[in-house]
N, C-alpha and C positions, 0 to 999 in steps of 0.2 A: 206285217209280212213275216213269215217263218224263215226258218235258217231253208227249209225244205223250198218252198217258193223260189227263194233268193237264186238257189242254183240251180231252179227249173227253167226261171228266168234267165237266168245267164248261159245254160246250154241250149235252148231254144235257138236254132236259126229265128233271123225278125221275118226273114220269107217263107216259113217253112210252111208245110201243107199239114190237115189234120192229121193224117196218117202216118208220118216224120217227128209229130207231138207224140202221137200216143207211143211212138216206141221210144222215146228214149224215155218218156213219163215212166215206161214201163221198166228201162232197163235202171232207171233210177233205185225204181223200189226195189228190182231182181237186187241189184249190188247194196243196199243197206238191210235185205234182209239176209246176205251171206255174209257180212260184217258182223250183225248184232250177233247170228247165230256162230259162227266163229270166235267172236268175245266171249261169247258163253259159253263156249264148249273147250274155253282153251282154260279157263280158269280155274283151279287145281286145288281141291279139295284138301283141308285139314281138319286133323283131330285136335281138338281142344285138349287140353292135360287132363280134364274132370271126365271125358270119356275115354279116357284109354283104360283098357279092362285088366285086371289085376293076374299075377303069375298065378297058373294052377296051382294048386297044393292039395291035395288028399287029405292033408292033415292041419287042415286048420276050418274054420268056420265060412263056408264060399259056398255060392251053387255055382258047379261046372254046368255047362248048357254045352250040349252037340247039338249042331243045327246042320240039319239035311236038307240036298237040294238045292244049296248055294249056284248061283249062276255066276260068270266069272263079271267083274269088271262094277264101277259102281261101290256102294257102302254096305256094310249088314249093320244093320242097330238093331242094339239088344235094350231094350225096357226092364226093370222090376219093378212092381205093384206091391204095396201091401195094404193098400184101403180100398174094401171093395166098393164105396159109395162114390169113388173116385177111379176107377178103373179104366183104362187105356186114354184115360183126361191129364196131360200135362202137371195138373197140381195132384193128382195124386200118385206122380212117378215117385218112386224114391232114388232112381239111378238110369242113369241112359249110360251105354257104352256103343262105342263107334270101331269099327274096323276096317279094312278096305276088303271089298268081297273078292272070294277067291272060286273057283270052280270046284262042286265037289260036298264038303264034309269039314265046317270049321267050328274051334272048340273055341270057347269065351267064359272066361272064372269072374267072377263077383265079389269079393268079400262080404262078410254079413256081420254087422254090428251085436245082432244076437240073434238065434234059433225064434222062428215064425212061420205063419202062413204065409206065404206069396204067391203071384202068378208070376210069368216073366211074357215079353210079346217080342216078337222078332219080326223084321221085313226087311227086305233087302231095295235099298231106295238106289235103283239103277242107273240113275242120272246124277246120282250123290247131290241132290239139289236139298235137301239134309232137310223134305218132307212127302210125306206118303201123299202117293197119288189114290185120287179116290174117283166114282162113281158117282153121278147122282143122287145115288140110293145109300152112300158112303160104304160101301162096300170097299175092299182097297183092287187098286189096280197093277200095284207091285209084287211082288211074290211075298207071304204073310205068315205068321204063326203062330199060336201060344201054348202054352209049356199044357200037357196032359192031352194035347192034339185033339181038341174035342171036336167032333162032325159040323158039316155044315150045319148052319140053323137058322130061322126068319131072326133077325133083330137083331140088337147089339149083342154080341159076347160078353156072358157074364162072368165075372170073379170065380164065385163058387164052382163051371166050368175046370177052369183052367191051374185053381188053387191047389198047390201041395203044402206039405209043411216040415221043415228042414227037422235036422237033430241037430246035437252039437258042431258034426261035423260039415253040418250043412246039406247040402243035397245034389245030388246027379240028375240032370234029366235031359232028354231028347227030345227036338221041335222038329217038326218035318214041316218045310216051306212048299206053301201050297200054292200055284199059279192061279194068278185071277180068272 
């Protein structure tokens, strides 16, 4: 017998009619499912130290990223790529940085170990549940983007797309967040 049972049994009148079961059967599951979703929605998102994004600077080796579009409330995470046989996969991230989104137009600096190709990917994960909602089709469900704004297209987003490549000083560039 479950914990669940236990206290169906225990609020059950022993006389009660089936119509007297099924509602409090029901008002059972109504209040454990405004529980769990209240524990979840009360629980308060943190930045880890390794993504907190680096102080702008003009003059040192960093890609600044503007990203447009931000909706307020929720996370923006910012990616950088530099393997494209590896591209928006986990292992070949070379940095994730975390923000708490803001409404609008927010700027996020990188530092760069050395001048390269990269891509960068942006999504704003709404629920700060710290992963991109997808589709089916894996398409993303959250608001999305990668650096060079390349057009829709059938298939995964490739590297070569969305690829720039820094100078010493590193590189400026602008994502516009696209609604799924």
């Amino acid at each position: 017998m479950t914990i669940l049972d236990s206290m169906k049994t225990s609020l059950l009148p022993i006389n009660s009619s089936h119509s007297t079961g099924f509602f409090i059967h029901a008002m059972i599951f109504t209040m454990s499912l405004l529980f769990f979703t209240q524990a979840s929605a009360s629980q308060s998102f943190t930045i880890n130290p390794h993504e907190v994004p680096d102080v702008c600077n003009a003059s040192i080796a960093q890609i600044r990223i503007t990203v447009n579009n931000v909706g307020a409330g929720g996370v923006l995470n910012v990616e950088l790529y530099d393997d494209p046989e590896h591209f928006l996969f986990k292992e070949g991230r070379k940095r994730k940085v975390r923000i708490p989104a803001a409404e609008g137009q927010q700027r996020v600096c990188m530092n760069l170990e050395q001048p390269g190709t990269y891509a960068v990917a942006v999504y704003h994960d709404i629920d700060g549940d710290r992963k991109l909602k997808k589709h089916w089709n894996l398409l993303p469900r959250e608001p999305f983007g990668l650096s060079n704004n390349p057009g829709q297209q059938f298939g995964f987003p490739k590297f070569s797309d969305s690829a720039f490549t820094t100078g010493s000083l590193g590189a400026d560039i602008v994502i516009d967040l696209k609604q799924p």
